[in-house]
Residue, then its C-alpha position, 0 to 999 in steps of 0.5 A: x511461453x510468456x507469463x501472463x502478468x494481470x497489473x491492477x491499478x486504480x481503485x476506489x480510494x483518494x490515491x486513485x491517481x497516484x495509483x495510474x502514475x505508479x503503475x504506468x511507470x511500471x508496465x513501461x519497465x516490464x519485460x515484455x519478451x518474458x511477460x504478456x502484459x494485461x493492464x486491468x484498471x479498477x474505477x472509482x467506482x469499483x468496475x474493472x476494464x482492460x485494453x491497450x490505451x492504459x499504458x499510456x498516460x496521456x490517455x487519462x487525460x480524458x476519462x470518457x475517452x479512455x473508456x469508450x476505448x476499453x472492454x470491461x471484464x470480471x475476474x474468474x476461478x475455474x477448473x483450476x485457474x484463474x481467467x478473465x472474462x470479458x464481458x458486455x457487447x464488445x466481448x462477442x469474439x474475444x476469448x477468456x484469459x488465463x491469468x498466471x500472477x497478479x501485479x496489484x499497483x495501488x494505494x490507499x484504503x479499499x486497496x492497499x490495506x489489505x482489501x486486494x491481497x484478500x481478492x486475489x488469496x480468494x482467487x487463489x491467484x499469485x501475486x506481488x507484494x504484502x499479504x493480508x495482515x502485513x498490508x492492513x497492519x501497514x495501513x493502520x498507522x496506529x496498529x503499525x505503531x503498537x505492533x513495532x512497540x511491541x518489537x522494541x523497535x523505535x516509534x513516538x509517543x501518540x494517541x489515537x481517537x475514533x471520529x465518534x468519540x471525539x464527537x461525543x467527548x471533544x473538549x476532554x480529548x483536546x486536553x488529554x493531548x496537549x496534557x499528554x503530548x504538548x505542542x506541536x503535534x502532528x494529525x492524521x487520518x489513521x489509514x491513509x497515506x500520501x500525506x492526506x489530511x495530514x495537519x501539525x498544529x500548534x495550538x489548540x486552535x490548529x489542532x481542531x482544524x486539524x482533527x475536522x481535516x482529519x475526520x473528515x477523511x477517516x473516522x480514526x484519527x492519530x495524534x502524535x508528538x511532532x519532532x521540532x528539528x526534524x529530518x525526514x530518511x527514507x529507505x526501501x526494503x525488497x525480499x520476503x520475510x525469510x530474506x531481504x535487502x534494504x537500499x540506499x537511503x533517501x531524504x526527501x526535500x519538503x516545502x512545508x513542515x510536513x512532506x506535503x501530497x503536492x511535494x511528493x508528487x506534483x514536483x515541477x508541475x511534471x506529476x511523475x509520481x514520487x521519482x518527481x520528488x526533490x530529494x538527496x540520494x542517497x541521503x548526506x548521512x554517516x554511513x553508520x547512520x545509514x547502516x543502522x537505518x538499513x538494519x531497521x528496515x530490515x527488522x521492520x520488515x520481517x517484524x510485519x511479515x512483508x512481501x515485494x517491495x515496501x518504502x519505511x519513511x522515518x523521523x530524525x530527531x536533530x537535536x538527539x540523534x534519535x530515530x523513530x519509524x514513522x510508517x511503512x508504505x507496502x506498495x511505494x509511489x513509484x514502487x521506489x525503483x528509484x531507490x534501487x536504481x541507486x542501490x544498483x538494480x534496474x526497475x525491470x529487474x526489480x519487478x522481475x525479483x518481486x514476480x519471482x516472489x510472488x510465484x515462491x510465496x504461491x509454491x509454500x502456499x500449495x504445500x500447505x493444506x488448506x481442507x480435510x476429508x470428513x463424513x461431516x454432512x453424511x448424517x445431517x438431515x433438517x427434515x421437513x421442518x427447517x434448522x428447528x428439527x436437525x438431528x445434529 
């Protein structure tokens, strides 16, 4: 009998797009004699809707089309599972599905820092890729900064600000940076990724356009020092926190100082997510280089406790030879089956390996206990007067 496999995609966050492309890409790989796909897309607007139109990309071209096309539906526990339920008038004759694990393909905030791994642990739904902690810490570029600190593995010197303190104390905050980090400096929104908002400055001038672009799409902003004679590696990591493997590495190509949102996925115009991007693969580095990158992406990996697939994007200092981890991206554009398929492993076996994660992290879950018998209520009583009179 064939699993029922729920990818949800979309959502509400700037990376909403991205999100399509990726998974698209990834209900095209799925195995379709071992898996029953059911594609749930998430709007913008956080309503849920499901339909076979939304495994073909062309179909978004046209959003009102697309959906007057589908039927919209909810997410259920119930006896024991978890079922969709559709609803609204075009769900008269359809049944109620059984859903055995999830495939959440999103990016960004609302999503991929945490918010649908949380959803679906609720649920008690199995499903692919970082848990709670893992996926916010990888969200929150400061956070992720600290906890590696904290590891003693290599990140660069920066500093972090809310949008309200820089509001209140701005021309202080501007000081400390240059004092503290010089010029240039790279700025970005902490808990975003995709490259947006994300500026280098450098002069003072830059770095308060850069902290208006910044704040204007989160209300945390990092600062860090910018490398001058940089070079960009990026490498994938699959497996859990008990065991994983790392793949070749990358390095992407970049039209700008930065890796900019339009070199990531807008590459050739051709909008294929981040397999359109320009890179060299694997990366023209020595093969202890490599090794070493590969080793730290694996230590990274089980530092943060991670889950399926994840991509590490570092920073090479040139002139040093130095490496600095740069962020972790929990669920990759393209989830990097590009990678992989450099590494050897096709994406339908990858996405194969990460559903098979999926159900043993729900196996160790089960085993653990989660409520305990108690006589706890028994002897509680408010009486007639409320919470003011209990006894307990």
């Amino acid at each position: 009998m064939k699993t029922n496999l729920a990818v949800i995609f979309g959502c509400r966050s700037v990376e909403h797009e991205v999100a399509i492309i990726s998974a698209v890409q990834a209900m095209r790989s799925v195995n379709k004699e071992k898996y029953n796909l059911i594609p749930l897309y998430v709007t913008k607007g956080g309503e849920i809707y499901t339909g076979d139109a939304l495994t073909e990309i062309e179909e978004f071209r046209d959003m009102p089309t697309l959906l007057s096309k589908l039927t919209p539906v909810s997410l259920i526990r119930k006896d024991g599972a978890v079922y969709m339920k559709y609803i609204g008038a075009k769900s008269f004759f359809k049944k109620d599905v059984i859903l055995d694990v999830a495939f959440p393909i999103v990016h960004g905030t609302n999503c991929e820092d945490g918010t649908i791994a949380g959803y679906l642990e609720f649920l008690g739904l199995p499903y692919v890729g970082c848990d709670i902690l893992s996926a916010a810490v990888g969200m929150d570029k400061a956070v992720f900064k600290d906890v590696l600190k904290a590891a003693g593995l290599p990140v660069l010197p920066c500093l972090r600000f809310t949008a309200r303190e820089y509001n209140d104390n701005g021309e202080a905050l501007l000081k400390n940076i240059a004092a503290k980090l010089g010029f240039p400096v790279i700025v970005k929104p902490i808990n975003l990724g995709s490259s947006v908002g994300i500026t280098k400055a450098h002069d003072m001038d830059g770095l308060v356009d850069a902290i208006n672009l910044a704040i204007s799409f989160s209300d945390k902003v990092l600062v860090e020092h910018a490398v001058n004679n940089l070079r960009e590696i990026n490498c994938s990591v699959l497996g859990d926190r008990d065991e994983c493997q790392a793949s070749v590495c990358e390095e992407p190509f970049m039209n700008d100082e930065i890796l900019s949102y339009e070199d990531k996925y807008m590459g050739g115009g051709k909008q294929k997510g981040m397999a359109s991007l320009g890179r060299k693969l694997p990366a023209d580095i020595p093969e202890d280089a490599a090794t070493a990158i590969r080793e730290l992406s694996c230590k990274i990996f089980k530092t943060l406790g991670c889950n399926g697939v994840v991509r590490i994007d570092y920073l090479v200092d040139n002139d040093t030879g130095k490496v600095y981890a740069n962020e972790i991206n929990t669920i990759p554009g393209s989830l990097s089956f590009y990678l992989w398929e450099a590494t050897g492993l096709s994406y339908t076996d990858m996405i194969d390996k990460l559903i098979a994660l999926a159900f043993r992290r729900q196996r160790n879950r089960d085993n653990l206990t989660f409520t305990i018998e108690t006589n706890i209520l028994s002897g509680v009583s408010f009486g007639t007067k409320g919470a003011k009179g209990s006894k307990m």
